[in-house]
Backbone as a printed PyTorch tensor [residue, N CA C, xyz], in Angstrom:
tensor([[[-42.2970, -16.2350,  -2.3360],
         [-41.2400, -15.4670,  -1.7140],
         [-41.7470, -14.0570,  -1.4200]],

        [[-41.5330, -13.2680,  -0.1490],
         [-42.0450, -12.5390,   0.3470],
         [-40.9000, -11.2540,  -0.3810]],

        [[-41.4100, -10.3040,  -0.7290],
         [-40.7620,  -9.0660,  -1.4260],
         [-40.7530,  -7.7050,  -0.3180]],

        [[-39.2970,  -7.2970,  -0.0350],
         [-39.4600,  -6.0090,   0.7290],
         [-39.9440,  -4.8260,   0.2320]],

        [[-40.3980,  -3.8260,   1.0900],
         [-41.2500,  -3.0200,   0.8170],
         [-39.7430,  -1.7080,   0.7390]],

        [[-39.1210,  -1.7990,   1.5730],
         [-38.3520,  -0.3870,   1.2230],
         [-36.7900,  -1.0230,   0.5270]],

        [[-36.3040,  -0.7770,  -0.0420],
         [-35.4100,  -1.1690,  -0.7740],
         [-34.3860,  -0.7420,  -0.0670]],

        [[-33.1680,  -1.4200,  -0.1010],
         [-31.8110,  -1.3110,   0.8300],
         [-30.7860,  -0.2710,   0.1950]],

        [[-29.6910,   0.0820,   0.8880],
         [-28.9760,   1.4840,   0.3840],
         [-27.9660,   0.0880,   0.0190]],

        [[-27.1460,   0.7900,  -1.5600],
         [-26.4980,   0.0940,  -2.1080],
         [-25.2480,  -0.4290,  -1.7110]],

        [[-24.6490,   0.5430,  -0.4450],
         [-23.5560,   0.5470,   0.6030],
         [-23.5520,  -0.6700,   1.2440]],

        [[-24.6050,  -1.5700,   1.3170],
         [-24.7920,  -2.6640,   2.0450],
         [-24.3440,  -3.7470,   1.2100]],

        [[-25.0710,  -3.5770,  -0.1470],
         [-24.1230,  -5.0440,  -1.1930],
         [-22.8580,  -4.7740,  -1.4690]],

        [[-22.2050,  -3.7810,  -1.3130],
         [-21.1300,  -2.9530,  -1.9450],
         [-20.1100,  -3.5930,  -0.5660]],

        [[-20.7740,  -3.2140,   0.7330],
         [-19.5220,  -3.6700,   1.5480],
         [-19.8600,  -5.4460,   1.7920]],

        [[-20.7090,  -5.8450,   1.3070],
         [-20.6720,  -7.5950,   1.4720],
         [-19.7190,  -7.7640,   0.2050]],

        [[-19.8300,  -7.1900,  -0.8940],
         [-18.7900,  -7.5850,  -1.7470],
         [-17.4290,  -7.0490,  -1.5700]],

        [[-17.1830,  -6.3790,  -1.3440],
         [-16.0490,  -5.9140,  -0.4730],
         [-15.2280,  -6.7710,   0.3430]],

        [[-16.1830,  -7.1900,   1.4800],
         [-15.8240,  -8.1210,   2.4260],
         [-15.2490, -10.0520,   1.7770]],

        [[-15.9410,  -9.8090,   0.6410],
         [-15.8290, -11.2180,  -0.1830],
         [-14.4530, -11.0960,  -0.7160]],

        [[-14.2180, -10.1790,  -1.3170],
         [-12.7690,  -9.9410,  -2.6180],
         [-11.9070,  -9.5920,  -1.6180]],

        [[-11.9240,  -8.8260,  -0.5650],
         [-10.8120,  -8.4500,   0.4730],
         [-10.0440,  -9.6790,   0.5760]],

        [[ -8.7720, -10.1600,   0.3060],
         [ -7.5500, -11.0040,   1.0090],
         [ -7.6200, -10.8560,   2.5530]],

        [[ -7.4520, -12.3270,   2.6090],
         [ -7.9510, -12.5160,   4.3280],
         [ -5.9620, -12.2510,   5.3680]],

        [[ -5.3720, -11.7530,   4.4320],
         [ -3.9990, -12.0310,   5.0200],
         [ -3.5970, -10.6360,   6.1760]],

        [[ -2.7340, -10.8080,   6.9020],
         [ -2.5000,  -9.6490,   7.6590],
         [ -2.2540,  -8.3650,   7.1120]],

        [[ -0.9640,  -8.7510,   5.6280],
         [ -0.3560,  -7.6070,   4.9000],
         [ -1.2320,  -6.6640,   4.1540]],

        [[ -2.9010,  -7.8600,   3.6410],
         [ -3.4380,  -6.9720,   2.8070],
         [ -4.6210,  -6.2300,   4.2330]],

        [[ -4.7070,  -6.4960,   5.5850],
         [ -5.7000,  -5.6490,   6.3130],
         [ -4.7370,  -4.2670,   6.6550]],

        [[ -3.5050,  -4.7340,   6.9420],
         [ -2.3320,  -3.2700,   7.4480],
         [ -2.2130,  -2.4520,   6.4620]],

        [[ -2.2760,  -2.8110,   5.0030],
         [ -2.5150,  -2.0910,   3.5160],
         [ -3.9240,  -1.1810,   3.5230]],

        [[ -4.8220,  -1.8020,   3.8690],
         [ -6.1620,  -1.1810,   3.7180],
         [ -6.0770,  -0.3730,   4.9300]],

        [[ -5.4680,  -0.5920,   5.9300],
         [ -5.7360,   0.7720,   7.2540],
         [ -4.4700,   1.5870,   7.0930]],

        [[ -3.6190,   1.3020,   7.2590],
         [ -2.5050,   1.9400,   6.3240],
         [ -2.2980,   3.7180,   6.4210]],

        [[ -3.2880,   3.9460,   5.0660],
         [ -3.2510,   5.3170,   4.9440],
         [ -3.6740,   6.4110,   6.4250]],

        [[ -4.6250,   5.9610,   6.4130],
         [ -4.7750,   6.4050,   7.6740],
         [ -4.3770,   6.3760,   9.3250]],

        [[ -3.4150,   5.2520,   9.3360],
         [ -2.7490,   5.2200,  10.6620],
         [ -1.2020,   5.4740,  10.5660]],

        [[ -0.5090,   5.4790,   9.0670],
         [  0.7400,   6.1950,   8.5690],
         [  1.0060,   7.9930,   8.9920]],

        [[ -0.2020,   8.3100,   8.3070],
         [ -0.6170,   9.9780,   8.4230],
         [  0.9110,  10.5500,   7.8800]],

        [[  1.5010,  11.2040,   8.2390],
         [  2.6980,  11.6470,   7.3810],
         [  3.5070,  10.3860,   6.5220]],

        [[  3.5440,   9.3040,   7.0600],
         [  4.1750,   8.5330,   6.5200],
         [  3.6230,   7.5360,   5.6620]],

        [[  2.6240,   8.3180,   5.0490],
         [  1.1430,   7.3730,   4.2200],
         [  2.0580,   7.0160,   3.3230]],

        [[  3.3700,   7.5680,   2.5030],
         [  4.1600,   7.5840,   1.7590],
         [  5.1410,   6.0400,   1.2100]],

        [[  5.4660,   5.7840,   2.8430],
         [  5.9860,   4.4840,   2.8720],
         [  4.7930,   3.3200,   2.7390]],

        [[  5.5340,   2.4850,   2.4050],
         [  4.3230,   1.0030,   2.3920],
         [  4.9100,   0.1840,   2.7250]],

        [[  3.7760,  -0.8950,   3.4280],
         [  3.9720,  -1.6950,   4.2880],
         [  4.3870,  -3.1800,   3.2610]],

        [[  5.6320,  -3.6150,   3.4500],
         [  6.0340,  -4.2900,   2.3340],
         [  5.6860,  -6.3690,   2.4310]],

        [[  6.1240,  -6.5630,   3.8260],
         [  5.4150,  -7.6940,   4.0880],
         [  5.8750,  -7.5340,   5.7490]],

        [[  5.0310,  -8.8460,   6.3130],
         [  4.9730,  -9.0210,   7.5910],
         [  5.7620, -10.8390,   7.9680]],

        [[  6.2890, -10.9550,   8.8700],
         [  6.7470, -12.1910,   9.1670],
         [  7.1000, -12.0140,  10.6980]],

        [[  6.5780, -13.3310,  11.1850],
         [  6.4770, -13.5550,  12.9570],
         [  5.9420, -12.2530,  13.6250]],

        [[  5.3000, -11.4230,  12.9940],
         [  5.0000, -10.1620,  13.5380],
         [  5.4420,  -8.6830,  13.9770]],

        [[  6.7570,  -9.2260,  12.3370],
         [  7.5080,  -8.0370,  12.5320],
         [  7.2760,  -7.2090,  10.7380]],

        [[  7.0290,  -5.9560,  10.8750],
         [  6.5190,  -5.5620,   9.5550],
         [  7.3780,  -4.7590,   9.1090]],

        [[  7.8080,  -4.9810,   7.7970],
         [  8.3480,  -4.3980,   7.0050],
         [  8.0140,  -3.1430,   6.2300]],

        [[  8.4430,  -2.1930,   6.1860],
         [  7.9960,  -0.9430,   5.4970],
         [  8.9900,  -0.4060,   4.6440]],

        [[  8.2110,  -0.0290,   3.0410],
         [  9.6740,   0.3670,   2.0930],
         [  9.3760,   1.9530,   2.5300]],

        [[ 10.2780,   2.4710,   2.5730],
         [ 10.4440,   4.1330,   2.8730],
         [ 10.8600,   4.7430,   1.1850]],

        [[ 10.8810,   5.9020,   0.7580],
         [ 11.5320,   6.2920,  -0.1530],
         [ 12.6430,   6.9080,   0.4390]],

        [[ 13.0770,   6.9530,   1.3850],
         [ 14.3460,   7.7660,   1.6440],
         [ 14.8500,   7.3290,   2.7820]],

        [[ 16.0300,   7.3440,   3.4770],
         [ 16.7360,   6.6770,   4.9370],
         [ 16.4940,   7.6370,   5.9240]],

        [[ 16.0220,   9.2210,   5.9130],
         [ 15.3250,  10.0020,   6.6150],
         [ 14.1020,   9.4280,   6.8270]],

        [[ 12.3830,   9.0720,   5.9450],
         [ 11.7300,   8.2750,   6.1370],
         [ 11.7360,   7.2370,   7.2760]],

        [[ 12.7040,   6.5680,   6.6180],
         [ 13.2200,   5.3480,   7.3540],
         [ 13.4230,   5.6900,   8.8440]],

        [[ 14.0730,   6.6570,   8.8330],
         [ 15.1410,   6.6680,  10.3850],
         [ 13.7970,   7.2350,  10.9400]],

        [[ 12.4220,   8.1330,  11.1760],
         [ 12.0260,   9.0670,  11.2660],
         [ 10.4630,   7.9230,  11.7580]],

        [[ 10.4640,   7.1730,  10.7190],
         [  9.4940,   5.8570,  10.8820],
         [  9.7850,   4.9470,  12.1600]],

        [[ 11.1450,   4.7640,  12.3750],
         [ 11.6700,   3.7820,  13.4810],
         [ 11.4280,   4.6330,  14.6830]],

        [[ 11.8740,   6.0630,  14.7760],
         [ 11.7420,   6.8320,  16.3110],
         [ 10.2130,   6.5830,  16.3710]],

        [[  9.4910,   6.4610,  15.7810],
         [  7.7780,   6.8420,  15.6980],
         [  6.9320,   5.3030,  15.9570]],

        [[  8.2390,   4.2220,  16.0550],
         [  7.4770,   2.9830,  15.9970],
         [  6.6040,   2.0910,  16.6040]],

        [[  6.5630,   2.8210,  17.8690],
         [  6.0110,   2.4340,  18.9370],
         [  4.7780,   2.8270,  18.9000]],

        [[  4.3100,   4.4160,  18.3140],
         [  3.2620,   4.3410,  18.0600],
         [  2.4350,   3.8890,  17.1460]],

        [[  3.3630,   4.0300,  16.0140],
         [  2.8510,   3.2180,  14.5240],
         [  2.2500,   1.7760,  14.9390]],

        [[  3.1820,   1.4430,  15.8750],
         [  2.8940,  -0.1840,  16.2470],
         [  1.1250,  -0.2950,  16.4920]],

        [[  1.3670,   0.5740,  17.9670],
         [  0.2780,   0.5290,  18.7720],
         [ -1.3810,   0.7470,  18.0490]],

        [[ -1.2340,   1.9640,  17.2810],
         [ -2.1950,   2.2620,  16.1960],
         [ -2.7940,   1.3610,  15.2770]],

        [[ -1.3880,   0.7820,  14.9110],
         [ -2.2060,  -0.7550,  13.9590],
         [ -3.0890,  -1.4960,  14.8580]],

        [[ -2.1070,  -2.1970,  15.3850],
         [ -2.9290,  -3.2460,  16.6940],
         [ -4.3170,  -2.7920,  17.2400]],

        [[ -3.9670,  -1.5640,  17.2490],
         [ -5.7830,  -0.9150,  17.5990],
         [ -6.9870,  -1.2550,  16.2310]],

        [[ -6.2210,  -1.2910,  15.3540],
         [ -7.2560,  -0.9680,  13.5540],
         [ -7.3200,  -2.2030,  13.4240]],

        [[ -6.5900,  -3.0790,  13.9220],
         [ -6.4670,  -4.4710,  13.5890],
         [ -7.5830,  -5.3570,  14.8390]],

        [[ -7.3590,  -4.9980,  15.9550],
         [ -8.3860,  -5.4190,  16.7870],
         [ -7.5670,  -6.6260,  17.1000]],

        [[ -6.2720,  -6.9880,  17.5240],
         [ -5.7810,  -7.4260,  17.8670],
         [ -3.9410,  -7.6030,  18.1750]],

        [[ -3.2390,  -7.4270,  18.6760],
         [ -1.7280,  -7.8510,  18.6640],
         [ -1.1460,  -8.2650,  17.5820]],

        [[ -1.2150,  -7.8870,  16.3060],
         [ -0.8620,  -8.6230,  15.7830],
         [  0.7710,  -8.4890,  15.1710]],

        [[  1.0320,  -6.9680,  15.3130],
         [  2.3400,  -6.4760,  15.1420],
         [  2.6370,  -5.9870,  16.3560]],

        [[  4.5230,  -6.9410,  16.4250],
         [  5.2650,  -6.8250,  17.1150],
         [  6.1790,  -5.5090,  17.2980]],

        [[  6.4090,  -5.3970,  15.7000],
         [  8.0500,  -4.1620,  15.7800],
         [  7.9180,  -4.2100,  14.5470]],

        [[  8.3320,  -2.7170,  13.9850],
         [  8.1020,  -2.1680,  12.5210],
         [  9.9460,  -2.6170,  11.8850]],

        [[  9.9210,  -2.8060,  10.9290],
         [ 11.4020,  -2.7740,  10.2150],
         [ 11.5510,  -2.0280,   8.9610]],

        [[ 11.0490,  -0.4410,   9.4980],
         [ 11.5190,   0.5990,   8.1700],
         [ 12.9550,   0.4730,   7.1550]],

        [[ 12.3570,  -0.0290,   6.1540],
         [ 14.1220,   0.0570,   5.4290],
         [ 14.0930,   1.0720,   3.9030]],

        [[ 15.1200,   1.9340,   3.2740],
         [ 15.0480,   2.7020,   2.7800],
         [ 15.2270,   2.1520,   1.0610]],

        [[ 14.1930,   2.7700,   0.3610],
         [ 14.1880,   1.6580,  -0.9790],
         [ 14.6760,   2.3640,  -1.9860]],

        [[ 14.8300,   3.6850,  -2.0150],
         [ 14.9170,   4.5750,  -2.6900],
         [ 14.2160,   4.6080,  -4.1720]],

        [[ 13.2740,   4.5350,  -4.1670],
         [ 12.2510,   3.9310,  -5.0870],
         [ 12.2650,   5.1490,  -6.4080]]])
């Protein structure tokens, strides 16, 4: 067996294992992009998804109401991180957590 000469950056086994343990489901890829396509609303979480409509718990009905005017882009943003259509219409609801 032939042995490499420069040794690999550890970032490389790190994201193959990564890629292994990651849940292959929609809820857990919109979870992992999430923070970053929420941006003020990193707060709320995305609670589940069905026929392509996603659920989000808000802590408050301001949240909520504030998440729905914004949904179109929230939408659009995922679908971009996602690399495909995959959300239809957000359904912010207020959990008061």
């Amino acid at each position: 067996m032939r042995r490499r000469r420069n040794p690999r950056p550890v970032s490389f086994a790190l994201d193959a294992l990564g890629d292994d343990l990651e849940p292959a489901t929609l809820i857990a890829k919109i979870q992992r992009h999430w923070p970053v396509i929420a941006g003020s609303f990193a707060s709320c979480q995305p609670a589940y998804e069905r026929d392509g409509e996603l659920t989000i718990d808000c802590g408050s009905a301001v949240q909520a109401q504030e998440l729905d005017l914004m949904s179109e882009l929230v939408v659009s943003r995922l679908n971009d991180a996602l690399g495909q259509p995959a959300v239809k219409r957000l359904r912010p609801r207020a959990t008061h957590r």
